[in-house]
C-alpha positions as CSV (number, residue, x, y, z in Angstrom):
1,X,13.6,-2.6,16.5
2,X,10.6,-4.4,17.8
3,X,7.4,-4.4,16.3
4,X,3.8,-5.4,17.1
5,X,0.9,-5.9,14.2
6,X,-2.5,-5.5,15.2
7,X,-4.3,-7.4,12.2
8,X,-2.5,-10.0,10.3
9,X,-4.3,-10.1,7.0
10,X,-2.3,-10.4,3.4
11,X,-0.7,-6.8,3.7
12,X,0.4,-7.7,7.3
13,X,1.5,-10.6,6.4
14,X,3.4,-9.5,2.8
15,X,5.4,-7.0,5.3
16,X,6.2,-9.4,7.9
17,X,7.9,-11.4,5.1
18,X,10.1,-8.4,3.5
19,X,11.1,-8.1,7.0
20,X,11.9,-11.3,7.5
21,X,13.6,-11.4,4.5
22,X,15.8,-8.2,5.3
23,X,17.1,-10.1,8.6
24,X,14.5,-8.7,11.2
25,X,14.5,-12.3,13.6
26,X,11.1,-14.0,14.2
27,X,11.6,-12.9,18.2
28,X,11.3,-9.1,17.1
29,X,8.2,-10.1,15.3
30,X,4.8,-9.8,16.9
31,X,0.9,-10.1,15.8
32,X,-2.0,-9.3,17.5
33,X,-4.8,-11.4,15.7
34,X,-8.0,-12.5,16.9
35,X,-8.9,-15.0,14.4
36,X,-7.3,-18.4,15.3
37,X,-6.8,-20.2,12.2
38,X,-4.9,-16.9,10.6
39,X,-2.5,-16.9,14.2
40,X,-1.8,-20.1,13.4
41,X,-0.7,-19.5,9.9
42,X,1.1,-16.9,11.0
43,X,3.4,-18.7,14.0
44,X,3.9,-21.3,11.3
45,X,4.8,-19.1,8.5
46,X,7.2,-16.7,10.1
47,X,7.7,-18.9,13.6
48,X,6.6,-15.2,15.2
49,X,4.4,-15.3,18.1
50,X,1.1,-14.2,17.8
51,X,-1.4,-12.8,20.6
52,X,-5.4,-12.7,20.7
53,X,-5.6,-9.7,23.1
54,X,-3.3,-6.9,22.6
55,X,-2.6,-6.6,26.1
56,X,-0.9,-10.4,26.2
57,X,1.5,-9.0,23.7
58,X,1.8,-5.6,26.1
59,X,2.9,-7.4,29.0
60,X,6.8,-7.7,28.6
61,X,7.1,-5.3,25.5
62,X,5.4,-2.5,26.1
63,X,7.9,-0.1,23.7
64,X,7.2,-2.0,20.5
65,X,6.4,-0.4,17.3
66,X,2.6,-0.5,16.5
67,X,1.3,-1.3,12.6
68,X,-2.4,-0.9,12.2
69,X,-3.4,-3.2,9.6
70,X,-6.6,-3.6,10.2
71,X,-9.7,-3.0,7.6
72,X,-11.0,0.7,8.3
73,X,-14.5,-0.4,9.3
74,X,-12.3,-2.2,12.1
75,X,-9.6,0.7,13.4
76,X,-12.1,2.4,16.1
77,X,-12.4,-1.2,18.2
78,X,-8.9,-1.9,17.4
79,X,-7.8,1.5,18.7
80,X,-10.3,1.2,21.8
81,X,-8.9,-2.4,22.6
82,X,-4.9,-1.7,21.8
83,X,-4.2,0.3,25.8
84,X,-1.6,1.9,24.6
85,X,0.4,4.3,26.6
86,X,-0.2,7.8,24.8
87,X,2.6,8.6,23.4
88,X,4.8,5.6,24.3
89,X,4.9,3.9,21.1
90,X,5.5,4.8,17.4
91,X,2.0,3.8,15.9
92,X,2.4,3.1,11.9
93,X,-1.6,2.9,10.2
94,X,-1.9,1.2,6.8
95,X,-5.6,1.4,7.0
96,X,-7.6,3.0,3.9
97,X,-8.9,6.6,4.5
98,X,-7.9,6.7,8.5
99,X,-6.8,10.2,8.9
100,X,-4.1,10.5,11.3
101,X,-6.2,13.6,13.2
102,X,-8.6,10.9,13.7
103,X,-6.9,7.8,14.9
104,X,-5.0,10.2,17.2
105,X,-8.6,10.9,18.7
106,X,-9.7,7.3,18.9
107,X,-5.9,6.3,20.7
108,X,-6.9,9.2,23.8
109,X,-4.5,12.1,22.0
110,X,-1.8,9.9,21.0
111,X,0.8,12.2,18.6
112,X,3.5,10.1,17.8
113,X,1.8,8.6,14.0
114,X,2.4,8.4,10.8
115,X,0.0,7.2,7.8
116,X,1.3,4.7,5.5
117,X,-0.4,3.9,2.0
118,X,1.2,0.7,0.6
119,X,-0.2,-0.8,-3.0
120,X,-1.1,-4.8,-4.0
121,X,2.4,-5.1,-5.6
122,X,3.8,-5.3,-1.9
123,X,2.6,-9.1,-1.6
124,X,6.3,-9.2,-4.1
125,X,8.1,-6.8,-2.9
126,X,7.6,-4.4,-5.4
127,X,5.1,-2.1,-3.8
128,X,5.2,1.5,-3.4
129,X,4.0,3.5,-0.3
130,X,2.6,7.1,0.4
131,X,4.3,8.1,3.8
132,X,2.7,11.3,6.1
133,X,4.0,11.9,9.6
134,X,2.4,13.1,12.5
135,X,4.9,13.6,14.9
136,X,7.2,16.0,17.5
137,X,8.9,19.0,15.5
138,X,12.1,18.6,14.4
139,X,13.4,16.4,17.5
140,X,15.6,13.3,17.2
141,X,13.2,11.1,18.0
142,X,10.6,12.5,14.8
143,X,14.2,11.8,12.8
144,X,14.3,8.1,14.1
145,X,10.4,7.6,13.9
146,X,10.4,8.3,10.4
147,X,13.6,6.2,9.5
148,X,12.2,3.3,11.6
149,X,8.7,3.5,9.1
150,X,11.1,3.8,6.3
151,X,12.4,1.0,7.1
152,X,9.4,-1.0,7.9
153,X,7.1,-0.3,4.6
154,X,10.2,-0.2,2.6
155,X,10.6,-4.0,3.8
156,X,8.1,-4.6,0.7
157,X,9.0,-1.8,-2.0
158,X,9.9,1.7,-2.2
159,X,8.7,4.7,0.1
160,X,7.5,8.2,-0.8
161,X,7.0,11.0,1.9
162,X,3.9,13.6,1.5
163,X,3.6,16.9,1.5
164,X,0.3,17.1,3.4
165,X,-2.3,14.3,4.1
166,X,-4.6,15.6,1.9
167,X,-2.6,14.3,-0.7
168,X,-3.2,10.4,0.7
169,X,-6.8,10.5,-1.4
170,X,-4.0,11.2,-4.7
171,X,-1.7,8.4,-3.8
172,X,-4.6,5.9,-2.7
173,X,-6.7,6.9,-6.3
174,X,-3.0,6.4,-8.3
175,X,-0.8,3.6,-6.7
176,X,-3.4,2.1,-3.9
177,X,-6.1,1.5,-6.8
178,X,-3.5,1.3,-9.5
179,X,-2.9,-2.3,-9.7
180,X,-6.4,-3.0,-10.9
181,X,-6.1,-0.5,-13.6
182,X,-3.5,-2.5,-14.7
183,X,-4.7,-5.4,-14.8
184,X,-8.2,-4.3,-16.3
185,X,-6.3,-3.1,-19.4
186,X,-4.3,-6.2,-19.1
187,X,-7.8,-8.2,-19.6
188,X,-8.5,-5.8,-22.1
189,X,-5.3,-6.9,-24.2
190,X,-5.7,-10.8,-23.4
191,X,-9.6,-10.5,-25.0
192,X,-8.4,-8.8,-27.9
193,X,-5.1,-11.7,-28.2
194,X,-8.4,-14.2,-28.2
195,X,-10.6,-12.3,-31.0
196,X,-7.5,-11.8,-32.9
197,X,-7.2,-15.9,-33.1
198,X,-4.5,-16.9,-30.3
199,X,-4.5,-19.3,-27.8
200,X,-5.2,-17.7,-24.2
201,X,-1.9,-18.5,-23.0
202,X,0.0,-17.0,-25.5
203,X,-2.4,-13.9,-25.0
204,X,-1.6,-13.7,-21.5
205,X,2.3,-14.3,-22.0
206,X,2.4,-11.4,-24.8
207,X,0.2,-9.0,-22.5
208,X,1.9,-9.8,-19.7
209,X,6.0,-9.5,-20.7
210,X,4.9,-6.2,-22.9
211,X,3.0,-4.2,-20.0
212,X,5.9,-5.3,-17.0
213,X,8.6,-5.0,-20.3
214,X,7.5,-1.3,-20.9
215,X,7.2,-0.5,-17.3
216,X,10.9,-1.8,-16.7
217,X,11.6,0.2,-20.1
218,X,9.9,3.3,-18.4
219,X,11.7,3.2,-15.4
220,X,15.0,2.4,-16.5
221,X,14.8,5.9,-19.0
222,X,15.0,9.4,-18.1
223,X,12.6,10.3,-21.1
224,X,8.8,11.5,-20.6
225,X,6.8,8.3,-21.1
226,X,5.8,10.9,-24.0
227,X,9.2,10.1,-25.7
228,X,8.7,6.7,-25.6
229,X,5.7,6.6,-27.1
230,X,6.3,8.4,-29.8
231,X,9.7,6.5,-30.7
232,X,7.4,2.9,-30.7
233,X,5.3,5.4,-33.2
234,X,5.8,4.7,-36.8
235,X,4.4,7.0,-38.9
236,X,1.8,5.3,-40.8
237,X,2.1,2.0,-39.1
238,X,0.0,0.1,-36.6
239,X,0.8,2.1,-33.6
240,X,-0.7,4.7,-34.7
241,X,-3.8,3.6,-36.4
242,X,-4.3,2.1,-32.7
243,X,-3.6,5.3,-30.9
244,X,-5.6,7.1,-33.0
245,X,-8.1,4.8,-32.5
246,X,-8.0,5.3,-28.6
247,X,-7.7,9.0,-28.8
248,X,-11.1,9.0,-30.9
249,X,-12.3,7.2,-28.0
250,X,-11.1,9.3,-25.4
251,X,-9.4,6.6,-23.7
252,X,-7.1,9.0,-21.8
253,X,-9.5,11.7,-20.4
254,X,-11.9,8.9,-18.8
255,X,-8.4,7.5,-17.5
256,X,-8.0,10.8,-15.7
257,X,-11.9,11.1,-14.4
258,X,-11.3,7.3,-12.9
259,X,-8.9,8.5,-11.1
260,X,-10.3,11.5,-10.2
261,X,-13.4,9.7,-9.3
262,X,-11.6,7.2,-6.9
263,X,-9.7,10.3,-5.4
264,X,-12.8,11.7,-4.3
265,X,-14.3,8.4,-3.1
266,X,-11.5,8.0,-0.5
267,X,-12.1,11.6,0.7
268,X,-15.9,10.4,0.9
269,X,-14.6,7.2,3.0
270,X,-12.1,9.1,4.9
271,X,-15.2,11.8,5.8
272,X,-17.5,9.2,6.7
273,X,-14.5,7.6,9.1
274,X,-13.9,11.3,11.0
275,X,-18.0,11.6,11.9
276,X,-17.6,8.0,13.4
C-alpha cells in the first residue's frame, strides 16, 4: 500500500508516525507540502520523501493512496492543483466540514472517497475516527478501499463507520471537539485543587490520573457510566453534596446544548464550504 499526503501538518504528521510505527517503510511514504521548512521536518523525521507540487510526486506513482489533510479553507486549491486521474486513486479527506458530495465536485466527479474525522488524541495513538464512504456498490474494490482507510486512520486509534454523513457534524461536535471539553473541565478541577490550598502540581497530577483513571475504569466495564457513578455515590457523603451541587447548576443540560451548539456550527461550516 502506497500512500501520498497532500498537507503535512500535526494530524498528517501523527498518522505518518502510527504508520511508521505499524511497519509501513519510509519508501511507501509520500508528502506533498508546500511549505519548505515543514518538508524538511518531515524527510528528517520519517526519512519519507516529500514533494512541493503534487504532480512531482505523480510522476512514477500515479496509483497511490491520496489523504487530504489540509485546513478546509485550503481543500478547493488543493483539489484544483492535485491532477488526479478521476477515479484512479482512493482519496481519504480528514478536512473539517468537507462533504464528500463536494470534494467529489472540486476533483472533476471523482467517486472513489471516503470522509475521515479523526480527534487530537491521535497525536498518541489513542484517537478515534468517524469513517463515511463514498464509493462503487458492493464491488471488491469498495471492500478493499474501506479496509485500506481502516487501516490507514486506525494507524493512530480506533475507527468507527457512519451510517450517513450527516452524522459527521455528531461525531466532529463529540469526539473531534471533545478533547477540549476535557481539558476545560480538567482546568476547572486544577483551579479548584489551587483554591482548596494545594500546590499546582499536585492539582494537576490528581486531576489528571482521576479523569484518564475513570476513563480507563469506563472502558474497561460493561456498566452504564450511570452505574459507576452511582457506586463512587455515598449516600450522604461528598460525592453527593458535589453532584447535587452541579445538578443545581445544570452542569449536564448546558453540556448537551455545547454540544449541540458545536453540531450545528459544523453544519454552518460545512454549508458555507458546499456554496464555495
Amino acid at each position: 500500500m502506497n500512500i501520498t499526503f497532500i498537507g503535512g501538518g500535526n494530524m498528517a504528521s501523527a498518522i505518518l508516525g502510527g504508520l511508521r510505527s505499524k511497519g509501513f517503510s519510509a519508501e511507501s511514504l509520500r508528502v506533498i507540502e508546500i511549505n519548505p521548512e515543514a518538508r524538511a521536518r518531515l524527510q528528517q523525521q520519517y526519512g519519507i520523501k516529500c514533494f512541493g507540487h503534487a504532480r512531482e510526486a505523480w510522476a512514477d506513482r500515479p496509483d497511490d493512496i491520496i489523504v487530504f489533510a489540509v485546513k478546509p479553507q485550503h481543500m478547493r486549491d488543493a483539489a484544483a492543483r492535485s491532477g488526479l486521474a478521476r477515479d484512479a486513486n482512493l482519496v481519504i479527506t480528514i478536512a473539517a466540514g468537507t462533504t464528500l458530495t463536494t470534494l467529489s465536485r472540486w476533483l472533476g466527479g471523482h467517486a472513489r472517497l471516503i470522509r475521515a474525522m479523526p480527534n487530537a488524541p491521535a497525536l498518541i495513538g489513542e484517537g478515534i475516527t468517524g469513517l463515511f464512504p463514498m464509493l462503487p456498490v458492493r464491488t471488491a474494490q469498495d471492500r478493499q478501499d474501506k479496509e485500506c482507510a481502516e487501516t490507514i486512520l486506525g494507524a493512530v486509534g480506533k475507527t468507527v463507520w457512519l451510517q450517513h454523513e450527516g452524522q459527521m457534524d455528531a461525531v466532529t461536535a463529540i469526539s473531534g471537539s471533545g478533547p477540549a471539553y476535557v481539558f476545560y473541565f480538567i482546568e476547572a478541577v486544577e483551579q479548584a485543587a489551587k483554591e482548596l490550598g494545594l500546590p499546582a502540581a499536585v492539582g494537576r497530577q490528581l486531576a489528571l490520573r482521576t479523569f484518564t483513571g475513570a476513563a480507563r475504569l469506563a472502558a474497561a466495564s460493561d456498566d452504564p457510566v450511570s452505574v459507576l457513578r452511582e457506586r463512587v455515590t455515598s449516600k450522604g457523603g461528598t460525592t453527593e453534596r458535589a453532584l447535587a451541587s452541579m445538578a443545581a447548576d445544570h452542569v449536564k443540560a448546558a453540556i448537551v446544548r455545547a454540544i449541540h451548539a458545536a453540531n450545528e456550527r459544523s453544519r454552518e461550516l460545512g454549508a458555507e464550504l458546499d456554496r464555495d
